[in-house]
DOKOL-325356 format. One record per residue (C-alpha): residue in one letter; z, x, y negated. Coordinates in nm, 4 decimals, decimal comma. Layout:
+-----+----------+----------+----------+
: res :       pz :       px :       py :
+-----+----------+----------+----------+
:   A :        Z :        X :        Y :
...
+-----+----------+----------+----------+
***
This chain:
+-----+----------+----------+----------+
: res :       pz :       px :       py :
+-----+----------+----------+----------+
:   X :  18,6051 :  35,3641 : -18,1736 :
:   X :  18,7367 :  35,4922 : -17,8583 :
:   X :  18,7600 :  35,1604 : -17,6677 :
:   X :  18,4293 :  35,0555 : -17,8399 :
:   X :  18,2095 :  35,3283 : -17,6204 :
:   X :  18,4469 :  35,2267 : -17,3364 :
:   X :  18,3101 :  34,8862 : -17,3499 :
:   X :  17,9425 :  34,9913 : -17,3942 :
:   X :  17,8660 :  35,1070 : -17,0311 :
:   X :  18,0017 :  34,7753 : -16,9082 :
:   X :  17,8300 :  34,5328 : -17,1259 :
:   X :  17,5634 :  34,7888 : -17,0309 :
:   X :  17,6207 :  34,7046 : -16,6730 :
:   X :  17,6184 :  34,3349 : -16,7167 :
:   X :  17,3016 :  34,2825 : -16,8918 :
:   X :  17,1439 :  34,4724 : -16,6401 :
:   X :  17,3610 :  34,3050 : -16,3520 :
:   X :  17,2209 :  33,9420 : -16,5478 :
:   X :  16,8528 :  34,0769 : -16,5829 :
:   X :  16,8621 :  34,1233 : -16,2415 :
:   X :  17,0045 :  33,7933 : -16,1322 :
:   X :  16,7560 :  33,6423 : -16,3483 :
:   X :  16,4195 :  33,7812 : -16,2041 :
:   X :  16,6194 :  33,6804 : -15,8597 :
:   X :  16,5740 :  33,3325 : -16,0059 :
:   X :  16,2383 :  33,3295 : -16,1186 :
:   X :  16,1171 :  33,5260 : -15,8285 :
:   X :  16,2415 :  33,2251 : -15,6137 :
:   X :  16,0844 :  32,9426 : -15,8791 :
:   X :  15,7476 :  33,0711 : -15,8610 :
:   X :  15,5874 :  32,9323 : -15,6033 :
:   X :  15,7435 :  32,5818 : -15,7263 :
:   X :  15,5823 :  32,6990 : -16,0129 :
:   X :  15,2539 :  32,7826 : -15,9288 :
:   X :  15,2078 :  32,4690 : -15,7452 :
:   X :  15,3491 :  32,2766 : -16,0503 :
:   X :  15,0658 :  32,4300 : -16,2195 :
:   X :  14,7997 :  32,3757 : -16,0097 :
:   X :  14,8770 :  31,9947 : -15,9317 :
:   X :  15,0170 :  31,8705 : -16,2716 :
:   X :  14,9758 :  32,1402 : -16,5810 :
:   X :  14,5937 :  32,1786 : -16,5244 :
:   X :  14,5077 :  31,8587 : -16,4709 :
:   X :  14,7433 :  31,7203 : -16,7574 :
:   X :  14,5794 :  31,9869 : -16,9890 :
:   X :  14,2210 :  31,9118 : -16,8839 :
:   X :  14,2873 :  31,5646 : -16,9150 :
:   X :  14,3490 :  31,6504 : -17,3079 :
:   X :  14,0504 :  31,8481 : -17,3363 :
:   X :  13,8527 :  31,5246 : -17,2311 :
:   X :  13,9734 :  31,2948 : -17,4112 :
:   X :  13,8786 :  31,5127 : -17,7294 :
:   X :  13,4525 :  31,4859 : -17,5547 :
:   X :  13,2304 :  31,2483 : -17,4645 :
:   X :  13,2424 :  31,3276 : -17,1110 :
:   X :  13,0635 :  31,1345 : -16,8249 :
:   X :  12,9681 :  31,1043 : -16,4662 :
:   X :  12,6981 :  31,3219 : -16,5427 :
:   X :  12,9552 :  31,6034 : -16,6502 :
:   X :  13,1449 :  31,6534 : -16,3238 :
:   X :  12,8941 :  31,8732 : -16,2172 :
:   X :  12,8864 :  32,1431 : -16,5699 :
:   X :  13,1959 :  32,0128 : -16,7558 :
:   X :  13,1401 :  32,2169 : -17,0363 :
:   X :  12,8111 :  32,0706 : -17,1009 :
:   X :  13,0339 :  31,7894 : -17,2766 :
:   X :  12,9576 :  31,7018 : -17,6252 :
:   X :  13,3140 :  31,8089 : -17,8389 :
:   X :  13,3683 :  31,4956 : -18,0481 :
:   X :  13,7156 :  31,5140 : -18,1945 :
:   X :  13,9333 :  31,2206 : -18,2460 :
:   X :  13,6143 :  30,9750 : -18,2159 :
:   X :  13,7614 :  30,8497 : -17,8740 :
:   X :  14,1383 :  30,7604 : -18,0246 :
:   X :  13,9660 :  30,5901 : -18,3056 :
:   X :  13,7515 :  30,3825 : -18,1051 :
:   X :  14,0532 :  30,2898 : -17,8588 :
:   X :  14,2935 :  30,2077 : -18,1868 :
:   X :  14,0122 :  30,0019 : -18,3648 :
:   X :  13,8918 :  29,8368 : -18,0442 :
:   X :  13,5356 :  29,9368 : -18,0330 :
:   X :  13,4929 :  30,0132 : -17,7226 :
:   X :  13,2580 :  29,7285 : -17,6439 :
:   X :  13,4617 :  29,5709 : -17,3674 :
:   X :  13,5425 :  29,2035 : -17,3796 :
:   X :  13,8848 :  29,0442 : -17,4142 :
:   X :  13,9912 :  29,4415 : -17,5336 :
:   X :  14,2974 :  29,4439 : -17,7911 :
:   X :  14,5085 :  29,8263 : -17,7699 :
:   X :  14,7752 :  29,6506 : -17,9781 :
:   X :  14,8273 :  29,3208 : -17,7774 :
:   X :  14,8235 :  29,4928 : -17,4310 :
:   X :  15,0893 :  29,7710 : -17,5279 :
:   X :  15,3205 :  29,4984 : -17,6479 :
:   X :  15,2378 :  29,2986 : -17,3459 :
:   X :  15,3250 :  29,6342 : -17,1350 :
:   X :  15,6180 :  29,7044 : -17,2722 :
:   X :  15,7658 :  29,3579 : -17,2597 :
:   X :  15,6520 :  29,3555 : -16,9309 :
:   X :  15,8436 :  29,6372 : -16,8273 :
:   X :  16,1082 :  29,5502 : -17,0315 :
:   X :  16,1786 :  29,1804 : -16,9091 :
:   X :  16,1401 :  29,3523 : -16,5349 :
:   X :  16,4100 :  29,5634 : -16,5522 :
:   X :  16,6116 :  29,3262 : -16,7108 :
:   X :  16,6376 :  29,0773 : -16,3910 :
:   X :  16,5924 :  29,3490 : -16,1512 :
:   X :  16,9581 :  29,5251 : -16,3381 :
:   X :  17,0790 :  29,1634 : -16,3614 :
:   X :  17,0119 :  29,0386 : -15,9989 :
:   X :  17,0886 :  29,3938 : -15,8081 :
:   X :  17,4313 :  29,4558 : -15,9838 :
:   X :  17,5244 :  29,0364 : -15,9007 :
:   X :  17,4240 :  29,0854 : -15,4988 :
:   X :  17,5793 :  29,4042 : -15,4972 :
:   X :  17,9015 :  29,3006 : -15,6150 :
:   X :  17,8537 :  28,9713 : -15,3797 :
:   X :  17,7805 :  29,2121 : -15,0584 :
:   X :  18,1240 :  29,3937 : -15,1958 :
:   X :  18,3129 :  29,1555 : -15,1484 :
:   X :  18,6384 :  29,2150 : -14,8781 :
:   X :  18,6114 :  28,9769 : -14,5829 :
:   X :  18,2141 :  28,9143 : -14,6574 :
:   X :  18,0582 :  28,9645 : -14,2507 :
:   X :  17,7489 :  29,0657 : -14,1463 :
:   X :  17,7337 :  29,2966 : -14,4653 :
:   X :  17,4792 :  29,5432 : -14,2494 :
:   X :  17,2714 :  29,2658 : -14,2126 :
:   X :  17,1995 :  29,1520 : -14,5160 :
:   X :  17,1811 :  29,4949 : -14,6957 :
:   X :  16,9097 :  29,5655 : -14,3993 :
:   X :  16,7132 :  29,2188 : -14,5186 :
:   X :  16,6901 :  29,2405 : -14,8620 :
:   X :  16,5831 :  29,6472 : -14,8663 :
:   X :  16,2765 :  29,4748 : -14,6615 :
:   X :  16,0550 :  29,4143 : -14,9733 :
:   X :  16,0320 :  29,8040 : -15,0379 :
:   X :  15,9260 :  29,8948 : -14,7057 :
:   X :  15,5997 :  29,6357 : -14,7443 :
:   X :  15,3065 :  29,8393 : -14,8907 :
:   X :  15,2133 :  29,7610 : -15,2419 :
:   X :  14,8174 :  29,6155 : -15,1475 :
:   X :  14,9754 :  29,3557 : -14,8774 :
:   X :  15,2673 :  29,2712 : -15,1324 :
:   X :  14,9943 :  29,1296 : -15,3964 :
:   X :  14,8014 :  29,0008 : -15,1526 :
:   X :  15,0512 :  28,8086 : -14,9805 :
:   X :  15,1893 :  28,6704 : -15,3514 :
:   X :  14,8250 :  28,5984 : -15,4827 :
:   X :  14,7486 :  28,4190 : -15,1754 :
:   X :  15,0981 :  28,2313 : -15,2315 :
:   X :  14,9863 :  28,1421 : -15,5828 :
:   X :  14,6291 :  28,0253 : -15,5028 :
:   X :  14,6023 :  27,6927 : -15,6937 :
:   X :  14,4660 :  27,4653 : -15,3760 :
:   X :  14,6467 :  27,5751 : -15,0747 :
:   X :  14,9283 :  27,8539 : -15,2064 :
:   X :  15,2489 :  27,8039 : -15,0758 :
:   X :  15,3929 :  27,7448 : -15,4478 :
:   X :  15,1879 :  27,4713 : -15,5228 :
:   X :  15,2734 :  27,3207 : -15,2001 :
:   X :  15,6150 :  27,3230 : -15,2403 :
:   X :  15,5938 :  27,1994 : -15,6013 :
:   X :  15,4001 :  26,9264 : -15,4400 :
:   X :  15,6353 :  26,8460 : -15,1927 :
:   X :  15,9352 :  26,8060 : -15,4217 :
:   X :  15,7006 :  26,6131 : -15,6387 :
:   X :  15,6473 :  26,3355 : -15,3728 :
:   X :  16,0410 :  26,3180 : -15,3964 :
:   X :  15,9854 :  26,1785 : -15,7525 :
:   X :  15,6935 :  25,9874 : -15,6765 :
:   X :  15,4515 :  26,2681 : -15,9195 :
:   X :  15,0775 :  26,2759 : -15,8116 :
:   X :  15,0324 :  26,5952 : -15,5750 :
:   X :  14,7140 :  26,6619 : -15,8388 :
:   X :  14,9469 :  26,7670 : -16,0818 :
:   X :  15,0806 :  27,0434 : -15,9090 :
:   X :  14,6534 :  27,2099 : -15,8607 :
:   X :  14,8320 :  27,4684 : -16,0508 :
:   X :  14,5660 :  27,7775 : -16,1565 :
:   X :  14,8393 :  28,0622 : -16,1836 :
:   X :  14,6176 :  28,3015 : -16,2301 :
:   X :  14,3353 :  28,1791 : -16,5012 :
:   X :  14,4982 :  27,8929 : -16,7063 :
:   X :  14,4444 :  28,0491 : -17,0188 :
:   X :  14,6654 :  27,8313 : -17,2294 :
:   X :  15,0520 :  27,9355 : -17,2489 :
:   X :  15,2851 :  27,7245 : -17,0798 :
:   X :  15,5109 :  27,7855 : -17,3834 :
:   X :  15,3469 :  27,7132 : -17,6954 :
:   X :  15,5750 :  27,9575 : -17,9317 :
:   X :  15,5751 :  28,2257 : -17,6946 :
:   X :  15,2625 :  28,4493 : -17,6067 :
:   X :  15,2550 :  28,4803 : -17,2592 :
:   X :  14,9789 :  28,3351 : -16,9811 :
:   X :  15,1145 :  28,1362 : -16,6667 :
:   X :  15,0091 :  28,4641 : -16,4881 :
:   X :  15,2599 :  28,7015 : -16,6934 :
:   X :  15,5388 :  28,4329 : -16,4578 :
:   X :  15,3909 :  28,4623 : -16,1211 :
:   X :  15,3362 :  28,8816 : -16,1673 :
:   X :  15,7146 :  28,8449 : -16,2887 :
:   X :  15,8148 :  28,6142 : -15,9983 :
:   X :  15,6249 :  28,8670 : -15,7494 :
:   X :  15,7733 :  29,2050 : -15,8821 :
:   X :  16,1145 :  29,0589 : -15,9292 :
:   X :  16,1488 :  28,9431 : -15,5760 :
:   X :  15,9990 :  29,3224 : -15,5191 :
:   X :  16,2285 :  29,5276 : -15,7789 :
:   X :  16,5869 :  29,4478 : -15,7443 :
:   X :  16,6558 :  29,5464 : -15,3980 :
:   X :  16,6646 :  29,8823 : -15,4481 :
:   X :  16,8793 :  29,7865 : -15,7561 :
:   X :  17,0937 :  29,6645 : -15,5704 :
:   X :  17,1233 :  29,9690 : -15,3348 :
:   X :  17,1978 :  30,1863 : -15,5929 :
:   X :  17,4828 :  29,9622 : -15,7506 :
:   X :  17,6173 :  29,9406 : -15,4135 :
:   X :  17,7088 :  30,2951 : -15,4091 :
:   X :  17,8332 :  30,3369 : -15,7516 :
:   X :  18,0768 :  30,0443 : -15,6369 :
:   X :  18,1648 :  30,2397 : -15,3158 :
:   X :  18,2744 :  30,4753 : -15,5426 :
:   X :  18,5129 :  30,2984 : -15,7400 :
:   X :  18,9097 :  30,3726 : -15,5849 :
:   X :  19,0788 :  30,0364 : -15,4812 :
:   X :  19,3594 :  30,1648 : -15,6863 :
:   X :  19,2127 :  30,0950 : -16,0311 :
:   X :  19,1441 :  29,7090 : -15,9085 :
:   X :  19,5197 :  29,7026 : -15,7990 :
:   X :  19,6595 :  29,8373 : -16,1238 :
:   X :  19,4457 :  29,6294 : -16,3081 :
:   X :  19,5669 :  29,2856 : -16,1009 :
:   X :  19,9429 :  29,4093 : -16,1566 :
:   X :  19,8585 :  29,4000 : -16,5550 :
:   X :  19,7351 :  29,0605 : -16,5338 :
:   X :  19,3448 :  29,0932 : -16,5523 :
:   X :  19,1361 :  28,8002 : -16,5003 :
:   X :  18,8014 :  28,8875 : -16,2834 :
:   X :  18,5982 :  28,9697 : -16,5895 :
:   X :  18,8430 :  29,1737 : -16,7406 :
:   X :  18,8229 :  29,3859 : -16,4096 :
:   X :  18,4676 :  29,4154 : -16,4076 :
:   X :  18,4453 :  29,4732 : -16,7425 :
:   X :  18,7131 :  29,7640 : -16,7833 :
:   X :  18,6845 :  29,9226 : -16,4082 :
:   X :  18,3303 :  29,8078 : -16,2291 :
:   X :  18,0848 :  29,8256 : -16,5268 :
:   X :  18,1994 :  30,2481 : -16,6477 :
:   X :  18,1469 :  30,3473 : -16,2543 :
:   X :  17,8230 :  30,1349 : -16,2761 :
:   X :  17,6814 :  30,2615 : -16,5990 :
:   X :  17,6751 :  30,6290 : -16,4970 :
:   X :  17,4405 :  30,5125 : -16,1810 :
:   X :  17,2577 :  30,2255 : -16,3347 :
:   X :  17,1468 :  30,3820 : -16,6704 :
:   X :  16,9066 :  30,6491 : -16,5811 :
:   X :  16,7903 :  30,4386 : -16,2787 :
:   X :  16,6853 :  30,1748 : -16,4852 :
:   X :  16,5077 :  30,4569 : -16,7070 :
:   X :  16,3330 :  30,5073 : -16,4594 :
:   X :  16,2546 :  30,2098 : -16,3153 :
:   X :  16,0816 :  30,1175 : -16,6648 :
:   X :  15,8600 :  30,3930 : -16,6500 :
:   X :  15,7328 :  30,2292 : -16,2614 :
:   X :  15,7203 :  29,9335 : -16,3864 :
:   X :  15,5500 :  30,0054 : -16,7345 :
:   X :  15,2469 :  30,1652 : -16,4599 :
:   X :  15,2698 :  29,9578 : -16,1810 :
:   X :  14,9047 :  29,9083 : -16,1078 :
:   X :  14,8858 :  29,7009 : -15,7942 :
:   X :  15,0400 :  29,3455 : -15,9403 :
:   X :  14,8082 :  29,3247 : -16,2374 :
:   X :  14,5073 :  29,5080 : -16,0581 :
:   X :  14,5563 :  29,2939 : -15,6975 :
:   X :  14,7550 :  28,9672 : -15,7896 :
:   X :  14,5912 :  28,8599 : -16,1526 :
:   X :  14,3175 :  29,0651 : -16,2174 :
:   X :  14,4516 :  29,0945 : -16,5615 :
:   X :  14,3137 :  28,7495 : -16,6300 :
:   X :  14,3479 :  28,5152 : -16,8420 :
:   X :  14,1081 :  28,6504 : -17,0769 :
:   X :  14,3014 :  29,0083 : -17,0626 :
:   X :  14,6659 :  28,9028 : -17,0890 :
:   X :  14,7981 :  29,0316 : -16,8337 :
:   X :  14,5797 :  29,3578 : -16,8196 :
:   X :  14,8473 :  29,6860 : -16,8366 :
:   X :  14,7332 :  30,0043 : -16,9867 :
:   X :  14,7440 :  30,1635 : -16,6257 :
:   X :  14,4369 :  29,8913 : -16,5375 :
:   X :  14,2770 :  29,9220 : -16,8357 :
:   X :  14,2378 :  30,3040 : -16,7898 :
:   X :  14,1778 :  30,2594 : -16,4396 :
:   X :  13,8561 :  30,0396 : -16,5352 :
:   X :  13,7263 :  30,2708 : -16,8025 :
:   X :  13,7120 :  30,5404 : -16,4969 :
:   X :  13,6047 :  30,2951 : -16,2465 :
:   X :  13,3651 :  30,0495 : -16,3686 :
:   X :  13,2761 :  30,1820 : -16,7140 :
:   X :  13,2579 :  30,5688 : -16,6377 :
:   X :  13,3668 :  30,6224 : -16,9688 :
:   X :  13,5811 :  30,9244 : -16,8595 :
:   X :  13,6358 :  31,1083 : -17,1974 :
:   X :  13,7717 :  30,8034 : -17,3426 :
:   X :  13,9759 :  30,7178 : -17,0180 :
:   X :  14,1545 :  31,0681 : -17,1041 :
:   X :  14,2254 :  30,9578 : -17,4264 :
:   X :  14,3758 :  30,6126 : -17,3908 :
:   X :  14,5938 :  30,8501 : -17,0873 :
:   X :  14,7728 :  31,0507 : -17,3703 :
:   X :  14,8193 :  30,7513 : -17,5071 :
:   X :  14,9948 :  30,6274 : -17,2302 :
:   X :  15,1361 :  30,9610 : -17,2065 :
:   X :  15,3253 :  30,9968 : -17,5472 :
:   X :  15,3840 :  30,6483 : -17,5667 :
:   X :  15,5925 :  30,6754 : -17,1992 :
:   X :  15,7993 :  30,9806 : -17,3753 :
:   X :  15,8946 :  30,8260 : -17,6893 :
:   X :  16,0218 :  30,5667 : -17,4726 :
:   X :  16,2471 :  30,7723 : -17,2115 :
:   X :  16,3548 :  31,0059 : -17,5366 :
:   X :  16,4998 :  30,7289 : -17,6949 :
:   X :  16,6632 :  30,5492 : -17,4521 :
:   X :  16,7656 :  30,8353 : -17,2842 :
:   X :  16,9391 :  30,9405 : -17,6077 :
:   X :  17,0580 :  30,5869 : -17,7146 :
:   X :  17,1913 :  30,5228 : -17,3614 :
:   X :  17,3351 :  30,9045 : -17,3309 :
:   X :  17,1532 :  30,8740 : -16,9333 :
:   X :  17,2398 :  31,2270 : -16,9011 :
:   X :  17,5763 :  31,2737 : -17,0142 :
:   X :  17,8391 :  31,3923 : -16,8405 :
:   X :  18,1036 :  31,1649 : -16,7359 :
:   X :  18,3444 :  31,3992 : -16,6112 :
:   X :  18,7298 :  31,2778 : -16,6982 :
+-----+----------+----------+----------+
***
C-alpha cells in the first residue's frame, strides 16, 4: 500500500509533465492547422454541401439561395442523364483507371531498367545523362501537350513523318501513314477497347513519367552496400538472382509508395487529355478530372461538378487504401 501512494505523485508528475508536452505540440501545429483549414477542409466540405444542391453561376453571389436536392445529382451522374453527349460514368472510370494503371506500369518498368543501366561501374558521363533525361520534368505541362499534339498532327506531325519515311524504305504509299491520332474513332485493336488516342497520350506521358522514376530508383540503388553484391557473386548468383534477392528489397521500400503516388497524378493529370486529345474520339479518352473540369467550365453545372468530385474523391481513397495495405507502402523495413 505503502509503495502504491509512493508511486502516485510520480505518475502524478508525468501525466502532467505529458499534458504539458502535448499542448507544446499542438500549440506549434496550429497555425499548420489553421491554414490546413482554410485552404483544404472548407473548401473540401463546401464542395460536399454542393454537390447535395442545384447550385449555379447565379449562386456565387447568395450561396444559400441554392435549391437542397439530395442525392438527385449522384443519380443523374451514375445513370448518365446529364444531357451531355458521348457521357458514360462507367466507361470513363474504367478508362481512368487503366489509364493510370498502364502509366505507372512503364514508367516503374523503364525508370528501374535506366537506373540500373546509369549504375553500372565503368558507365562515363553518368552526370550527363542523369542531367538529360530529368529534362522532361522541368518542361511545363501546357508546352509538353502542345509540343506532342503538334508531333501527332495527322498531315505534317513529326510521327507521321517518320512513319512515312521508313515507309518509303518498303516501298508503302506515304498516304498511308495520314494517320488521325487524335479522332480515328475505330480501335486499332479490334478485341481491345481503346482509341488510337489512348497510344499517343500513353506515348506522350510515358516519355514524361519515368524520369523521375528513374531518379528515385537511383537512390534506393545508391543505397544498396557493395558488400551484399560481393557475397552474393562468391555464392554463385547469376545476374537475376542478384537483382532479384539484393536490388529489388532495397528498391521496393522506395518504389512502392512512389508509384502510389504517382497513380494518384496520373489518375488526374488534366493537361494530356484536356491539351493533347481533347478527350476525343467520341469521349474515350475523356478522364474524370476533364469531365469535371467541363461541367464547371462550359456547362456551369457546379452542384453536379461537386458531386462527380466526391466521386473522384472516394474513388481515389479506396484506391490508395488498398494498395497501400496490399503493398504494406508504409511498413517499416527496419532489420
Amino acid at each position: 500500500m505503502t509503495a502504491a501512494t509512493a508511486a502516485s505523485p510520480v505518475a502524478t508528475r508525468r501525466r502532467r509533465v505529458l499534458g504539458r508536452d502535448t499542448r507544446t505540440a499542438y500549440l506549434y501545429l496550429l497555425p499548420a492547422l489553421l491554414v490546413m483549414a482554410i485552404i483544404t477542409f472548407y473548401p473540401l466540405l463546401f464542395q460536399t454541401w454542393m454537390s447535395f444542391t442545384s447550385f449555379e453561376l447565379k449562386n456565387l453571389v447568395n450561396p444559400g439561395s441554392a435549391e437542397w436536392v439530395g442525392l438527385s445529382n449522384y443519380e443523374r451522374i451514375l445513370s448518365n442523364r446529364l444531357g451531355l453527349p458521348n457521357f458514360d460514368f462507367l466507361r470513363m472510370v474504367m478508362f481512368n483507371l487503366w489509364w493510370a494503371f498502364s502509366n505507372v506500369v512503364l514508367h516503374l518498368i523503364i525508370g528501374i531498367g535506366i537506373a540500373i543501366l546509369l549504375n553500372s561501374p565503368g558507365l562515363k558521363f553518368k552526370k550527363f545523362y542523369r542531367a538529360l533525361f530529368i529534362l522532361p520534368v522541368i518542361i511545363p505541362p501546357l508546352i509538353v501537350a502542345t509540343v506532342w499534339r503538334n508531333m501527332f498532327d495527322p498531315n505534317n506531325g513529326a510521327i507521321n513523318l517518320g512513319l512515312a519515311g521508313i515507309g518509303s524504305l518498303f516501298k508503302i504509299p506515304e498516304a498511308a501513314f495520314n494517320i488521325d491520332w487524335m479522332r480515328q474513332v475505330a480501335d486499332p485493336i479490334a478485341f481491345i477497347p481503346l482509341p488510337l488516342a489512348y497510344f499517343a497520350l500513353l506515348t506522350a506521358n510515358v516519355w514524361l513519367g519515368w524520369p523521375l522514376n528513374s531518379v528515385v530508383a537511383t537512390g534506393a540503388l545508391q543505397s544498396i552496400p557493395n558488400e551484399l553484391y560481393e557475397a552474393a557473386e562468391m555464392d554463385g548468383a547469376s545476374n537475376w538472382q542478384k537483382f532479384k534477392t539484393v536490388t529489388l528489397p532495397f528498391l521496393r521500400p522506395a518504389m512502392v509508395p512512389y508509384a502510389i503516388y504517382g497513380f494518384v497524378v496520373t489518375f488526374n493529370l488534366f493537361y494530356l487529355s484536356y491539351f493533347m486529345s481533347g478527350g476525343n474520339p467520341a469521349g474515350k479518352t475523356e478522364l474524370l478530372v476533364t469531365q469535371a473540369y467541363r461541367l464547371v467550365q462550359e456547362r456551369r453545372l457546379f452542384g453536379v461538378a461537386a458531386a462527380f468530385c466526391v466521386f473522384m474523391f472516394f474513388l481515389l481513397l479506396v484506391i490508395t487504401i488498398f494498395t497501400n495495405k496490399a503493398a504494406k507502402a508504409t511498413a517499416s523495413y527496419d532489420a
